[in-house]
DODO-836915 format. One line per 2 residues: number of its first residue (from 1); their letters; for each residue x, y, z of C-alpha. Coordinates in nm, 3 decimals, m for minus. Example, Ala and Ser with C-alpha at 12.3 -4.5 7.8 and 13.67 -1.06 7.14 Angstrom:
1> AS> 1.230 m0.450 0.780  1.367 m0.106 0.714
//
This chain:
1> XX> 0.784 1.373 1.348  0.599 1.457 1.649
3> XX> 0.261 1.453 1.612  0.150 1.498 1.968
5> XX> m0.162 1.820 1.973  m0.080 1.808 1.568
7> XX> m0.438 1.909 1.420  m0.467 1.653 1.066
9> XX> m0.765 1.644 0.835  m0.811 1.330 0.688
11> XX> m0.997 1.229 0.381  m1.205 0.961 0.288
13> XX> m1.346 0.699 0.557  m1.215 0.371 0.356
15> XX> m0.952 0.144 0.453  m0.695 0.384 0.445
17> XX> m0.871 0.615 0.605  m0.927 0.438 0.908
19> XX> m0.591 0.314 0.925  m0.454 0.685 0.911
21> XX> m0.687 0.825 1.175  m0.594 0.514 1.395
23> XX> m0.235 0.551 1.389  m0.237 0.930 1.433
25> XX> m0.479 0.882 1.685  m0.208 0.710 1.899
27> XX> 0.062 0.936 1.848  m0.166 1.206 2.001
29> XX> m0.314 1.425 1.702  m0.625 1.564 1.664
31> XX> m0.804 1.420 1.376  m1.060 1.528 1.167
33> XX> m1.228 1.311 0.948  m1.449 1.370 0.604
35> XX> m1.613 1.157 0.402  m1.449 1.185 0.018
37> XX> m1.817 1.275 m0.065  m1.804 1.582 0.154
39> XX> m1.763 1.909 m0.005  m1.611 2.239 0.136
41> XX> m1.882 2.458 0.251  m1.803 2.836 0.208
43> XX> m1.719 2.858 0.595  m1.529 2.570 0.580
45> XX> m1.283 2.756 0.378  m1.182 2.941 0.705
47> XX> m1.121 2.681 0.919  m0.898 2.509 0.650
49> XX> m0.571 2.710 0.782  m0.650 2.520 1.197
51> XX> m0.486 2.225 0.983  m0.138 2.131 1.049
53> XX> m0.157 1.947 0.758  m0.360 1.645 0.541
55> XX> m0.396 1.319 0.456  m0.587 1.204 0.129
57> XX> m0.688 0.862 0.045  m0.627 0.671 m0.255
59> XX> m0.948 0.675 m0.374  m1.027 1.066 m0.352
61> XX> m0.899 1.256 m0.633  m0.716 1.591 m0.632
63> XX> m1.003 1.770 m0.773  m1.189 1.665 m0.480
65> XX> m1.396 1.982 m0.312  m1.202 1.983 0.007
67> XX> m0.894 1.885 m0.113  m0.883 2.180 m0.328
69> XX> m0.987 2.401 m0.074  m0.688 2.268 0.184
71> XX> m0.455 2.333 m0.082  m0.592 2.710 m0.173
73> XX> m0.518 2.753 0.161  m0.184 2.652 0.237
75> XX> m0.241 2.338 0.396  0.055 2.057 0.317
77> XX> m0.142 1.780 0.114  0.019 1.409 0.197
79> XX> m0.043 1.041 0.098  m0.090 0.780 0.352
81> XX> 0.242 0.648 0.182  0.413 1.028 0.259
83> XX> 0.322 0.950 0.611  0.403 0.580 0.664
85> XX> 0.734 0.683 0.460  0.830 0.946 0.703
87> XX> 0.784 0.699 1.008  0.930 0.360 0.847
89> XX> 1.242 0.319 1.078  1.357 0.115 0.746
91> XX> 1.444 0.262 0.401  1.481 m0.082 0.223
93> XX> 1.170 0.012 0.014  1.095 m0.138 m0.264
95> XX> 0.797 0.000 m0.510  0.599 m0.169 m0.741
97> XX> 0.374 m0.012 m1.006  0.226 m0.064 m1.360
99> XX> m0.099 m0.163 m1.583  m0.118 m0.470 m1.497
101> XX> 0.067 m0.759 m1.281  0.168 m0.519 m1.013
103> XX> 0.023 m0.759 m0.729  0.205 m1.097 m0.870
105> XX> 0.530 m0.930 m0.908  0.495 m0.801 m0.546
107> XX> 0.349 m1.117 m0.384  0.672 m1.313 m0.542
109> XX> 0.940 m1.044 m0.448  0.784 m1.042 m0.109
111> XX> 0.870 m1.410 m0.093  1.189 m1.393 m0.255
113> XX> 1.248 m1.080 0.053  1.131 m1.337 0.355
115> XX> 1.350 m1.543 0.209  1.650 m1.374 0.319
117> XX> 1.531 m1.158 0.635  1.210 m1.021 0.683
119> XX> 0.992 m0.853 0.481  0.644 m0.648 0.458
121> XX> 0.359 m0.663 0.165  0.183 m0.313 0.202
123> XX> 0.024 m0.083 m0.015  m0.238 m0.168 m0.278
125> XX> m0.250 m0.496 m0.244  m0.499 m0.397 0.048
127> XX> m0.289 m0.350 0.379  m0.200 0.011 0.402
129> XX> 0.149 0.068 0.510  0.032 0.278 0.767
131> XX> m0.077 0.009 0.958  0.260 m0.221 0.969
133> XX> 0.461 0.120 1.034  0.502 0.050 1.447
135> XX> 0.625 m0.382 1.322  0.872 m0.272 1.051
137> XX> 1.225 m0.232 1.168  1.543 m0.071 1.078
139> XX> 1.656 m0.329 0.781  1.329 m0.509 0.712
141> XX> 1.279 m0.518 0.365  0.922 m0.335 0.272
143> XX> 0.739 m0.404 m0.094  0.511 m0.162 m0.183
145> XX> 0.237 m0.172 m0.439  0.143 0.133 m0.572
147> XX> m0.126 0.244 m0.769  m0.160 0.542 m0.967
149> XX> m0.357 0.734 m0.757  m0.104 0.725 m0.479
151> XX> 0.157 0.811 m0.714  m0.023 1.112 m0.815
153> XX> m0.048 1.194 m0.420  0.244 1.137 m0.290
155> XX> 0.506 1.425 m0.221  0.763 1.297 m0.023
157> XX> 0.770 0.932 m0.078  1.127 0.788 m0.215
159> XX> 1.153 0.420 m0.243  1.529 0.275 m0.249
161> XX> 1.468 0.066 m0.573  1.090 0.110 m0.757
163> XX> 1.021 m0.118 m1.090  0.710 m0.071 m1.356
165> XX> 0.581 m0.427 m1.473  0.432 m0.244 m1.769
167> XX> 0.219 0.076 m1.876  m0.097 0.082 m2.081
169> XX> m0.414 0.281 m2.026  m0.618 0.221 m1.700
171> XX> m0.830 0.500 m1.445  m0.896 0.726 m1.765
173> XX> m1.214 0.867 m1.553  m0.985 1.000 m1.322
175> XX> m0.643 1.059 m1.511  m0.873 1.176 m1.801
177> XX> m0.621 1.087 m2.079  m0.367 0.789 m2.151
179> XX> m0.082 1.035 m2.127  m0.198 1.189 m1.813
181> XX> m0.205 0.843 m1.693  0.145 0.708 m1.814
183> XX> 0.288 0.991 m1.718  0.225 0.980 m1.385
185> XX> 0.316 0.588 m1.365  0.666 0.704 m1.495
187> XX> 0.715 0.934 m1.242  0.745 0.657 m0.982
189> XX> 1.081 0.600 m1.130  1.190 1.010 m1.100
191> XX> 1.146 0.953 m0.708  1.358 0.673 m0.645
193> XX> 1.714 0.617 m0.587  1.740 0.303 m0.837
195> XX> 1.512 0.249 m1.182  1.393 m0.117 m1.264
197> XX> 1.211 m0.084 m1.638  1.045 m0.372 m1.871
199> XX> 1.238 m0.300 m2.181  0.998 m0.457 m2.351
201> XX> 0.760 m0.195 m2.259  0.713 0.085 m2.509
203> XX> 0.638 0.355 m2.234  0.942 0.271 m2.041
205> XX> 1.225 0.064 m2.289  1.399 0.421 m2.344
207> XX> 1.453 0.508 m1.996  1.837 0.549 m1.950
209> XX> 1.984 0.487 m1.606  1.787 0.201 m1.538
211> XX> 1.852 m0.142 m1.415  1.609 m0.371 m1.768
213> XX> 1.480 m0.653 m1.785  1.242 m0.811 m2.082
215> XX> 1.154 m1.125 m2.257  1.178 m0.975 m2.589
217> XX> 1.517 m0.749 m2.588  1.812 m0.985 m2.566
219> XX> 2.038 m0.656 m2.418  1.848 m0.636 m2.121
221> XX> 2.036 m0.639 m1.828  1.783 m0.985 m1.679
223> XX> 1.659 m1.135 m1.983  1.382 m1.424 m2.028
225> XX> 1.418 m1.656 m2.319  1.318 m2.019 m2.335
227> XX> 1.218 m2.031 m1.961  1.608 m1.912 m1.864
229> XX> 1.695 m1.623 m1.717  2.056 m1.468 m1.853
231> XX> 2.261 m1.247 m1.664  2.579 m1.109 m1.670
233> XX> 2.652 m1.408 m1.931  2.535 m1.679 m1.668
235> XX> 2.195 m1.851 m1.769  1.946 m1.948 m1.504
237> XX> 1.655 m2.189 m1.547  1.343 m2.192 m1.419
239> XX> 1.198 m2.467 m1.294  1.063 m2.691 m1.585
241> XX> 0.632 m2.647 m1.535  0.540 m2.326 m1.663
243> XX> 0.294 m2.100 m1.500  0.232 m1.874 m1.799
245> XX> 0.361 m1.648 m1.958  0.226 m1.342 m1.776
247> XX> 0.337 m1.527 m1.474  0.741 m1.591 m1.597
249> XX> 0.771 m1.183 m1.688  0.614 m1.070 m1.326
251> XX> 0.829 m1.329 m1.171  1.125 m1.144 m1.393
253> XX> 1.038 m0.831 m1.300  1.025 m0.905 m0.885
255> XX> 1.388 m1.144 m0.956  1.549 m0.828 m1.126
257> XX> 1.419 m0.606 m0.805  1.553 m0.853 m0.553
259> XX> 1.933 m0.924 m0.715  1.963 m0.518 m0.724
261> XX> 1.876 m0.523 m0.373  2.040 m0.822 m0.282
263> XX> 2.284 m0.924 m0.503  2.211 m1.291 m0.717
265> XX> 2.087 m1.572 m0.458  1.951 m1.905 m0.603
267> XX> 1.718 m1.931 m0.347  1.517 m1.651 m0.538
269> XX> 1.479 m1.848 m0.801  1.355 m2.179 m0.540
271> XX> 1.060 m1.910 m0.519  0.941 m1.995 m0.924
273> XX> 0.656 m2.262 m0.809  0.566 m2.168 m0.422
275> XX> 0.431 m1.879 m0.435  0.049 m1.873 m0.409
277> XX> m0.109 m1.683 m0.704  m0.290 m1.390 m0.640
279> XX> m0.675 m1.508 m0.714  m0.881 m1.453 m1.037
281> XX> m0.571 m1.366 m1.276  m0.680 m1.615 m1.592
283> XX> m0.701 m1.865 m1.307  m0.826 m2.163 m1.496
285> XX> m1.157 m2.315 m1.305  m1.221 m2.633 m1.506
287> XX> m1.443 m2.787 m1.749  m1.826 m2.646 m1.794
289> XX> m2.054 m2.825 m2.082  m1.706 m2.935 m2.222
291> XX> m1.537 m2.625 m2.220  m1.281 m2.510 m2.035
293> XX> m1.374 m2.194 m1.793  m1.170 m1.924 m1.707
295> XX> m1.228 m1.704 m1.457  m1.021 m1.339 m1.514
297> XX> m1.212 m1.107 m1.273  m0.877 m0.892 m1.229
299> XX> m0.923 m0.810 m1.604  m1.027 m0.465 m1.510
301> XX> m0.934 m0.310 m1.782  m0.809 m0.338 m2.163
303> XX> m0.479 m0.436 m2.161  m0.535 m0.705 m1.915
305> XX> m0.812 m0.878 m2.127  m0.618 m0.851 m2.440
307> XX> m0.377 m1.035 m2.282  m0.575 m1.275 m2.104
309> XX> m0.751 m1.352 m2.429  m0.402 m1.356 m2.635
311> XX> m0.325 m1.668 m2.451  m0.593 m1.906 m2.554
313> XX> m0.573 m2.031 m2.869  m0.857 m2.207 m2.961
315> XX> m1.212 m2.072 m3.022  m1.388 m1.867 m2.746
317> XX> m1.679 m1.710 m2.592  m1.584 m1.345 m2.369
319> XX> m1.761 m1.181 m2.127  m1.754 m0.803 m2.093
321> XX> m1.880 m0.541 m1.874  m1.880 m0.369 m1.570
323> XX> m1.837 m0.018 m1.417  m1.665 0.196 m1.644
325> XX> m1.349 0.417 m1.605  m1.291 0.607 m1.946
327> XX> m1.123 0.313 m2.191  m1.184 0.372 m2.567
329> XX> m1.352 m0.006 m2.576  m1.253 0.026 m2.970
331> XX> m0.897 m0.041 m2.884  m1.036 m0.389 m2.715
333> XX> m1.186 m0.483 m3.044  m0.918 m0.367 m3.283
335> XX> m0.681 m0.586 m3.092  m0.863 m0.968 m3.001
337> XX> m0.810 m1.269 m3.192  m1.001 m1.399 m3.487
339> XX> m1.039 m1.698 m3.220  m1.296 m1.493 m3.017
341> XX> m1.614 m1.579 m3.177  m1.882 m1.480 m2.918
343> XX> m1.863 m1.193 m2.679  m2.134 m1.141 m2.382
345> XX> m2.185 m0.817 m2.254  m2.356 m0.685 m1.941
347> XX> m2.275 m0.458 m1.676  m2.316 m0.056 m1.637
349> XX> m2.142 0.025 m1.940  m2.326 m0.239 m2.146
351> XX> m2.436 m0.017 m2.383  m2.082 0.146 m2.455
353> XX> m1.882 m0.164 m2.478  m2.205 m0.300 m2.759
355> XX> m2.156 0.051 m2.940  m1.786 m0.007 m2.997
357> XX> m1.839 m0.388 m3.078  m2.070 m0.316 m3.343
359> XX> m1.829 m0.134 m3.488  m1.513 m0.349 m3.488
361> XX> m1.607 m0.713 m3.382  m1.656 m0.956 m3.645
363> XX> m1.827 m1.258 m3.430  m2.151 m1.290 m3.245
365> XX> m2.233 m1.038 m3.016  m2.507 m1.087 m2.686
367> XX> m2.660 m0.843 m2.454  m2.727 m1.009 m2.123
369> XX> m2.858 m0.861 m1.810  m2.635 m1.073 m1.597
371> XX> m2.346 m1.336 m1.550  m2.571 m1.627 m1.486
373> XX> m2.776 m1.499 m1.818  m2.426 m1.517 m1.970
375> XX> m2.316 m1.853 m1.833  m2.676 m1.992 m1.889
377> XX> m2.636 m1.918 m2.234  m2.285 m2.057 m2.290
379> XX> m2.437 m2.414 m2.146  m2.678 m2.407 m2.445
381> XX> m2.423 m2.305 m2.714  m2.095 m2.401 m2.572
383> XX> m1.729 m2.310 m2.749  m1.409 m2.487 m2.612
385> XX> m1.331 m2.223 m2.396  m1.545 m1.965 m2.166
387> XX> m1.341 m1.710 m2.041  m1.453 m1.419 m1.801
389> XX> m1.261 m1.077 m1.862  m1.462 m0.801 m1.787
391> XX> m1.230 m0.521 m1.954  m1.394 m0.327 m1.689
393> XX> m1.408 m0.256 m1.325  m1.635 m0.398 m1.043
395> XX> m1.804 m0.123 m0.884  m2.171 m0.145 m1.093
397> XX> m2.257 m0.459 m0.920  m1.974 m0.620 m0.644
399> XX> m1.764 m0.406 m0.423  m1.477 m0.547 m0.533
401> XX> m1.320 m0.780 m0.857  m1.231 m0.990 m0.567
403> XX> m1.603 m1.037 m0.486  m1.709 m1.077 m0.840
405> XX> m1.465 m1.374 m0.895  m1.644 m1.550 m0.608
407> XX> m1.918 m1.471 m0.765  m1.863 m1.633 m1.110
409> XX> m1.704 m1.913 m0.919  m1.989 m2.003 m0.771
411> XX> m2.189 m1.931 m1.115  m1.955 m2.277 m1.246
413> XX> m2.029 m2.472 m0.968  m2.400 m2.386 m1.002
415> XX> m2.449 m2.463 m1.371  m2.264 m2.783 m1.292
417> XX> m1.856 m2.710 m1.336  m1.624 m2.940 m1.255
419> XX> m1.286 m2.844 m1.060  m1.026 m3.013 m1.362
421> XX> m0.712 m3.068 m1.065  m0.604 m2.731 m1.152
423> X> m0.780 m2.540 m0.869
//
């Protein structure tokens, strides 16, 4: 694909952005680049058709101004995974997507990967492929995560083997409805040349063709029971500590990936307990005022809190809020424990999440303008367990969930936390 004199508008000035320009940059194109907050002007309209063609990034939507206009006018729309697709001198691609866990089953089936040649983590996990294209060779292995917005993008791009951890509801201010959303997440599948599906996942456990795997449907083709793994009538065991449960069906998901791109190795199972966690998934801090403190900044949207709260089981004390992106915060409420007794809620979409409680939570409810408000007022009525799970994105306050962790972190050590060994 020469791009040598190629003229390429690209769109949005992010990460991806920058990594695009870069790289076409060196291979000699002329490149444009807008802002996502840009708009066509009328004028512009004209000049769309200089474009050989464009590259959007994750984080601008279809509808965008420009984008439409490019498109009205005949200009080839990519993703910046079209384009590092169409130069990766490998095709041993393997795609992750899904609601929630996407990152942990990609950091272990990276491992599991470099454990038997080399291997690339790109995508959404925050290195765009882009960038690794000119290091990747003919063979390497290359895990992708991929989020729904580059799904929706992407025209071209056909991963060897791509898996689903699970699909719920996420990104409904820019999908707009749940099905919208799902669907799109299922269409990862339609583009690749081999189907991995969590049978145990509504959306996906009728897929036909597909290479299953689940901890609740004994027929799947991997299945988890009793911290085994049985396959083709062999049973596997994992190693005897437990990382949780969320933990043992990611690592399922990335083991059923690798032995259909591999074939079974034990040393893919060697990976259970070395692989470093991605941060601020239910990651257990320690003890605050007696309780123990969990800090669940990835819990950026429904599903993942309802799950994160699912797991304790004894009395607790939630905090909500954020940015918002669309959820029906009744479905939160209809579905947590009678052990959640207190909720705290601040953030932009305070005043949404409260509207929705008052309706279908039974426990205490508190408006707070802030975390340390929150935390502050845990110290002076404690419960045995604090645990942070905003239900809701960063983006009101922090630039990132990443950033917000820290910040709650540091909240702990503040009010006087102490690391338990776990840490």
């Amino acid at each position: 694909m020469d791009q040598v004199d190629s003229k390429v508008i690209v769109i949005g000035r992010g990460v991806t952005g920058r990594a695009v320009s870069e790289f076409l940059h060196k291979k000699g194109a002329q490149v444009t680049v807008l802002d996502d907050t840009d708009g066509a002007e009328a004028n512009e309209l004209a000049l769309c058709k200089k474009y050989d063609y464009a590259v959007v990034s994750p984080g601008v939507p279809m509808t965008n101004r420009t984008v439409v206009a490019l498109k009205g006018s005949g200009v080839p729309i990519l993703s910046e995974l079209d384009l590092a697709y169409l130069y990766s001198a490998s095709r041993k691609i393997y795609a992750v997507s899904g609601t929630n866990g996407k990152t942990t089953a990609c950091t272990i089936l990276h491992q599991m990967m470099s454990s038997v040649g080399a291997s690339h983590l790109v995508g959404n996990v925050g290195v765009p492929w882009i960038s690794e294209t000119d290091s990747i060779q003919k063979g390497h292995a290359v895990v992708v995560e991929v989020s729904s917005f580059q799904i929706e993008q992407s025209q071209v791009f056909r991963p060897h083997i791509a898996a689903l951890t699970n699909v719920g509801e996420d990104h409904l201010d820019r999908h707009i409805t749940a099905e919208i959303y799902q669907r799109i997440k299922l269409s990862l599948l339609d583009h690749a040349e081999i189907k991995v599906i969590n049978k145990g996942d509504d959306c996906q456990k009728d897929i036909i063709g597909a290479v299953s795997y689940s901890d609740v449907e004994p027929l799947a083709d991997y299945y988890l029971s009793a911290r085994s793994i049985y396959h083709g009538g062999v049973k596997y065991p994992l190693p005897p500590l437990s990382r949780g449960a969320a933990y043992d069906l990611d690592f399922l998901c990335a083991f059923t990936v690798a032995c259909t791109a591999c074939g079974f190795k034990k040393r893919f199972l060697s990976v259970y307990d070395k692989v470093a966690l991605p941060p601020y998934r239910c990651h257990y801090l320690g003890l605050l005022a007696g309780a123990m403190v969990y800090n669940d900044s990835k819990g950026t949207n429904i599903d993942a809190t309802l799950f994160a709260a699912g797991q304790m089981k004894q009395p607790l004390a939630l905090i909500l809020g954020g940015s918002d992106k669309g959820e029906d915060f009744s479905r939160l409420f209809a579905g947590l424990g009678d052990n959640v007794e207190r909720l705290y809620i601040t953030g932009e979409n305070a005043p949404k999440i409260f509207v929705a409680a008052e309706g279908g939570f039974r426990g205490e409810i508190r408006l707070v303008d802030s975390l340390r408000d929150a935390v502050r007022d845990f110290m002076l009525h404690p419960l045995p367990i604090l645990l942070f799970s905003p239900a809701s994105a960063s983006f009101d306050r922090f630039m990132s969930y990443a950033e917000r962790g820290r910040a709650f972190d540091e909240l702990f050590l503040e009010f006087g936390g102490r690391y338990d060994g776990a840490c």
